[in-house]
C-alpha positions as a printed Julia matrix, in Angstrom:
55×3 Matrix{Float64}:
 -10.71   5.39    8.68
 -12.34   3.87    5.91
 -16.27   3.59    5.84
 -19.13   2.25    3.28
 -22.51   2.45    4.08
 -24.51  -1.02    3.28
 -26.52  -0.68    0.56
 -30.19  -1.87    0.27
 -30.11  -5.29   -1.07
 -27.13  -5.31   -0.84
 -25.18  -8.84   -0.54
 -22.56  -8.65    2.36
 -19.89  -9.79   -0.2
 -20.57  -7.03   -2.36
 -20.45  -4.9     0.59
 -16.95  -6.45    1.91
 -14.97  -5.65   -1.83
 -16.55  -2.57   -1.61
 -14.78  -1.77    1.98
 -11.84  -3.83    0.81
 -11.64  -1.33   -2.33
 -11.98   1.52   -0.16
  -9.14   0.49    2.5
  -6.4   -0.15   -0.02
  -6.81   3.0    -1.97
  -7.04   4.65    1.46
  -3.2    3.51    2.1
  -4.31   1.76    5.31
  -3.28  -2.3     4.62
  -0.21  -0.6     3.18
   0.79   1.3     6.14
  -0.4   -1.8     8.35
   1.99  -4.3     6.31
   4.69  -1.8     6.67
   4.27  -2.27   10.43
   3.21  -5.75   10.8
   7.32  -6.71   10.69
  10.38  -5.19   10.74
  12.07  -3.99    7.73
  15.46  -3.81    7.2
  16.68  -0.41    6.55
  17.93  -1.4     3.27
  14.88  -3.29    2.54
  13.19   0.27    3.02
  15.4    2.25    0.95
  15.05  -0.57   -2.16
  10.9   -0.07   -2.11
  11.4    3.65   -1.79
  13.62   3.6    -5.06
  11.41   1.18   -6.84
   8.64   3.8    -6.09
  10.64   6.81   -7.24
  11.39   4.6   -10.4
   7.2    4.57  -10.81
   6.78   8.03  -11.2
């Protein structure tokens, strides 16, 4: 789970891309969208190519 500690002074928007930041390079919203619907298996297999390509 992903955590920031508020900083002193610290405006809550600053705080909230800070936590946002921290979440995404985590992996969690990924693995939440990847769960929020269902993909089609062929779907799946076309993003896991398209990553493969990326490396």
């Amino acid at each position: 789970m992903a955590q920031i500690q508020v900083r002193q002074n610290e405006s809550i928007d600053n705080a909230l891309k800070r936590f946002k930041k921290a979440l995404e390079q985590s992996g969690i919203l990924q693995e939440y969208k990847r769960h929020a619907h269902y993909e089609k298996p062929s779907e799946r297999r076309r993003r896991q190519k398209q990553r493969r390509r990326k490396k």
